[in-house]
N, C-alpha and C positions, 0 to 999 in steps of 0.2 A: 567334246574332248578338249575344250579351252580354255580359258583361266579367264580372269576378267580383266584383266592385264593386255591378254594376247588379243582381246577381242576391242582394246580399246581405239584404235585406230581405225577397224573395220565399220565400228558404231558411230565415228564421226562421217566417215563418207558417205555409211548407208544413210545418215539424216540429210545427209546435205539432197542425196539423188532421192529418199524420201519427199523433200517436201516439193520436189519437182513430181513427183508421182503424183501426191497431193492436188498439184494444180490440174496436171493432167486429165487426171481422175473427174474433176470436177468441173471441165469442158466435155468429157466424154469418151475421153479416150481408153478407158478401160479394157481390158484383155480377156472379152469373154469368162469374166466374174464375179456376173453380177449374180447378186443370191437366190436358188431355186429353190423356192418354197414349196414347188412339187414334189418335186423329187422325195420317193421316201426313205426311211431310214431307219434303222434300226436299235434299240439298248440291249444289251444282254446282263447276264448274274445279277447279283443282288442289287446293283444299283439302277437297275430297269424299270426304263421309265413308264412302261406298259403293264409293271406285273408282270411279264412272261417272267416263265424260269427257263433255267440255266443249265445243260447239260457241264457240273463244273461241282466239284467240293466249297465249300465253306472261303477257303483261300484261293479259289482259282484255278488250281488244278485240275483239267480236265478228269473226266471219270472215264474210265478203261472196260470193257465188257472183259477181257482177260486181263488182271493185273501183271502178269508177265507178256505181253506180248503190249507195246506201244502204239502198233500200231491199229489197235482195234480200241484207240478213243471215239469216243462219241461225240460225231459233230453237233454246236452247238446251231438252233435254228436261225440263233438272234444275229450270228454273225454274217458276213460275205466277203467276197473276196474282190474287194473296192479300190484296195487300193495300190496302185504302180506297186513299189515298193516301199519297205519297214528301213531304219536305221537301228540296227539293232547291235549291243554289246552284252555278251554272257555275262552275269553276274559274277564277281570277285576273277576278274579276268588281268587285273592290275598288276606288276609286277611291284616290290617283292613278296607280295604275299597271293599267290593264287590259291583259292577258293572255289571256284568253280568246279561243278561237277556235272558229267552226265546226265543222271537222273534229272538236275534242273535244266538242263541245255533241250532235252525230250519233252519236257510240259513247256516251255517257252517255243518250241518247232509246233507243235502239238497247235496250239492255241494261232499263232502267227500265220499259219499255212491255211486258217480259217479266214486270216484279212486280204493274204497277198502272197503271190507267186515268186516276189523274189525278194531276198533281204542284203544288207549290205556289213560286212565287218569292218574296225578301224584297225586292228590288227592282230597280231598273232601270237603273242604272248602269251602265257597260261597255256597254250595247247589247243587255244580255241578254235583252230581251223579243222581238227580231227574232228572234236567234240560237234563243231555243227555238223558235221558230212556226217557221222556217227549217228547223231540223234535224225538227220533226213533216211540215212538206212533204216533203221531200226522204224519211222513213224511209217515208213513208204509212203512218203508225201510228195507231189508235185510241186517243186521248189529249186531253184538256184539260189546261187550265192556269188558274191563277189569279196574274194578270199582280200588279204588286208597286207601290207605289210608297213610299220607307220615307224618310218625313220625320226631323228629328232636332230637339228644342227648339233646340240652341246653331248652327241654321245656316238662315236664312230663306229661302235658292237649292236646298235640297236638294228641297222638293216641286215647283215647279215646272220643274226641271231633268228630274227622273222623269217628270212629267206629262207633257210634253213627247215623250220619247222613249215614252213608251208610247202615245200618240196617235198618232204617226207609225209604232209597228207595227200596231196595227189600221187604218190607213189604206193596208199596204201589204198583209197577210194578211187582213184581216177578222175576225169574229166566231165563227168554226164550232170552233175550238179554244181560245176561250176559254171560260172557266167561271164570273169572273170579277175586281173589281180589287179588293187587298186595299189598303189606306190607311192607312198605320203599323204598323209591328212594336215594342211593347214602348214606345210612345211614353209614354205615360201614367208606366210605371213608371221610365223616365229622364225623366221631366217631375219626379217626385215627389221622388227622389232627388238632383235636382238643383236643389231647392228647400227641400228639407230636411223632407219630408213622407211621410206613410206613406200617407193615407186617399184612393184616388182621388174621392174624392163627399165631399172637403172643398173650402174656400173656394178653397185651391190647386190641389186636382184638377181644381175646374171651370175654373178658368183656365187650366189646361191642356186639357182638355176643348177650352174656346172655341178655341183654337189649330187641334187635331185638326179638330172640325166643319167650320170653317171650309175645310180641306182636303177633306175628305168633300164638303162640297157643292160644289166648286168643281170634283172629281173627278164629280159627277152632271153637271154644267153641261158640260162638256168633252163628257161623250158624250153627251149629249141633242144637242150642236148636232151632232154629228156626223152625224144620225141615221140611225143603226145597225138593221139591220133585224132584229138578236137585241138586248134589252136585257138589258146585262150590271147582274148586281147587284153592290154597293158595300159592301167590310163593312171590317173592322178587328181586327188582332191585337194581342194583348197578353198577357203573366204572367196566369195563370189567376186571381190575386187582385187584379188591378190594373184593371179593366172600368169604368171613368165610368158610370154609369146613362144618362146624357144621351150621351154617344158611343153606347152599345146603342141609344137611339131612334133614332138618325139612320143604322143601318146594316141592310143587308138580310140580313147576319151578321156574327158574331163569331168570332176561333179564339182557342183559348185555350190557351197553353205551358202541359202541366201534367205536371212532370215528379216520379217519386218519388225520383229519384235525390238532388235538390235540398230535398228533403222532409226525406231521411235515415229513409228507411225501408228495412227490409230489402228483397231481391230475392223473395223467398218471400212477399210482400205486397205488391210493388211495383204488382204488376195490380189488384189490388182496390183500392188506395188509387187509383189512378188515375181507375178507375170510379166512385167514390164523392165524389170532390174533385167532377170535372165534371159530376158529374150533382147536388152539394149547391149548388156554387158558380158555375155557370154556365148548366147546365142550368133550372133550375126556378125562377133570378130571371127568365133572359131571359122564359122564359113566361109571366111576369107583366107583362110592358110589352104596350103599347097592338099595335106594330107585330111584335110575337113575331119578334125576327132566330133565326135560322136557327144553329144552334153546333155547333163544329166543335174536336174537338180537334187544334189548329194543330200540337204539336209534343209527343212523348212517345218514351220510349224509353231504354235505358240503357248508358252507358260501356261499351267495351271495356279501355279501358290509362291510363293516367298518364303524363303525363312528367316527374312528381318523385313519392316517396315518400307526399310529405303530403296529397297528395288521391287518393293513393288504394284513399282507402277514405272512404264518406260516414259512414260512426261505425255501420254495420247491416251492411254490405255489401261486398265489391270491385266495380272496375271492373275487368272481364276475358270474354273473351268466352265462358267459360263462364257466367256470371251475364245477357250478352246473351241467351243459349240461352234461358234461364229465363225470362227477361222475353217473348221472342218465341214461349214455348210455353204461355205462360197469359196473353196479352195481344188476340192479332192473332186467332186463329180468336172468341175468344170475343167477342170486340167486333165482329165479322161478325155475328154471330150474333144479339147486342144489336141492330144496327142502328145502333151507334156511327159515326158522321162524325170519322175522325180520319186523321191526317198524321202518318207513322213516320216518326223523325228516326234519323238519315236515310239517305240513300241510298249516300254516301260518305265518309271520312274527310276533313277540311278542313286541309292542313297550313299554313297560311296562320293558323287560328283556335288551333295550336299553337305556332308559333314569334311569336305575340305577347301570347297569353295563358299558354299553358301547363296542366299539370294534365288535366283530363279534357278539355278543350274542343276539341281538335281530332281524338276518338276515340270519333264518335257511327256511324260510318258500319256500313251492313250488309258495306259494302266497304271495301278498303282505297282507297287514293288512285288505285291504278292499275288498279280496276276489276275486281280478285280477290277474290273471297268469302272471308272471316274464316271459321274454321275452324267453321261454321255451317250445322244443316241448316234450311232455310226452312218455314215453314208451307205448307201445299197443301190447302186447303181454300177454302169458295165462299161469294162474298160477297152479301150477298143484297139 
């Protein structure tokens, strides 16, 4: 959900602490990722790499033994359920023009509950937070969520407009699929940026900081009165380098975008740098605060395509989805393994995040847009 603008700042310290990883790496120090050739893996639909087929239509759409009833899709064999969690956003979920509908929120539940247990939103607009609860009723699938609410410095109706509609889905679903509400995506680092600052835990960051809190708790207050007989915990995402110290006290987690692509580190290092970022820079400060929140890598994972020349390639690597391969074969089993809390970005290609940005940004997805697997065989291994 970031512009190339917003991410500019984040991509010069991720290279800097990249090619410290780099060195690292190449004394030894790596984080349990290095590549398991055993392990095996899976393709499914049409672009399988085995020939199997595909319990799935022409476009991906799983197939239904009752076309009214959802939740009597057919699972597909090719897939499992490998990975932590998806970072997932409903299609035409943007404001002012929402798009989204059910029907597609149901074959996106459908298909994703074949990867992984739990997925994560940015926020609430369009309706989205019904729409997922709605489509896990209707698939009866084993699934949580972590409902969204994504404030913006330059718009004072944005948090409360979210707050609002995600109150009124846990008031009509309840608690049993939620997991819980995340409070800002990447706020902090468009607080900075838009202030002309780099240091989250400067005089500016905490000014922004105050903003966020202030949201956070007003986010606790919302569902305390509710009272909810599951309490949902309260945390906040952000750029892996951009964490307020003071927003980490006031949440019960953190996730944290920590991508190597944006680093400009090779694909062949992509996983261990990743390992090593979150576990230097997020991991082991949050455990030094009073209330120890909970970290979670929010978003990770790497380009498939370009849609111009000049990005693509990060100055180490292409985006293609044989470099995807590589990243999803020394990243996902082995961070099972770790006992890493992360969210594969993502679940789908975002053509909406390309026809306004452009370059790599709207070609994160394991799938393409209409719910066909990239010429990609999947991890199959068990998450612990």
């Amino acid at each position: 959900m970031r512009t190339r603008s917003q991410r500019s700042k984040w991509i010069i310290i991720g290279s800097v602490i990249g090619l410290l990883g780099i060195i690292a790496i190449g004394v030894g120090v790596g984080v349990g990722v290095s590549q398991n050739k055993s392990s095996s893996k899976t393709s499914s639909n049409t672009a399988s790499a085995n020939g199997a087929t595909s319990n799935s239509s022409s476009n991906g759409d799983p197939v239904q033994t009752n076309p009214n009833d959802p939740s009597t899709f057919e699972k597909d064999p090719n897939l499992h359920q490998s990975f932590y969690a998806l970072a997932y956003t409903p299609a035409g979920s943007q404001l002012p023009n929402c798009t989204n509908s059910l029907d597609d929120v149901i074959e996106d539940i459908q298909v994703m509950s074949q990867l992984t247990k739990t997925i994560r939103l940015y926020g609430a607009d369009c309706n989205q937070s019904a729409l997922v609860l709605e489509a896990i009723k209707q698939t009866k699938v084993d699934m949580q969520v972590y409902l969204a609410n994504y404030p913006t410095p330059d718009d004072s109706t944005a948090y409360t407009r979210q707050r609002d509609e995600i109150k009124a889905a846990i008031e009509t679903y309840g608690t049993d699929h939620i997991a819980g509400v995340t409070v800002g995506n990447e706020f902090m680092l468009n607080y900075l940026n838009a202030n002309g600052a780099t240091d989250p835990n400067s005089a500016v960051g905490n000014q922004g900081a105050a903003i966020l809190i202030a949201d956070i708790n007003d986010t606790r207050s919302t569902l305390s009165e509710m009272s909810l007989s599951k309490t949902l915990p309260v945390g906040n995402s952000d750029a892996g380098s951009y964490f307020n110290t003071e927003v980490l006290e006031a949440v019960d987690y953190g996730m944290a975008n920590v991508h190597p692509w944006f680093a400009n580190v090779t694909v062949q290092t992509a996983a261990a740098w990743t390992a090593e970022f979150f576990e230097e820079t997020n991991v082991q400060p949050a455990a030094l605060l009073s209330n120890k929140p909970t970290m979670y890598i929010a978003e990770t994972g790497w380009p498939s395509f370009s849609s111009d020349a000049g990005n693509a390639n990060n100055g180490a690597s292409d985006a293609s989805e044989a470099n995807l391969q590589i990243f999803l074969d020394t990243f996902v089993c082995q961070a099972n393994q770790n006992g890493t809390g992360y969210f594969f970005f993502e679940f789908k290609d975002e053509p909406w995040k390309d026809a306004e940005f452009g370059g790599v940004e709207g070609w994160w997805g394991l799938f393409h847009s209409n719910r066909t697997l990239k010429r990609l065989q999947l991890p199959n291994c068990v998450l612990n």
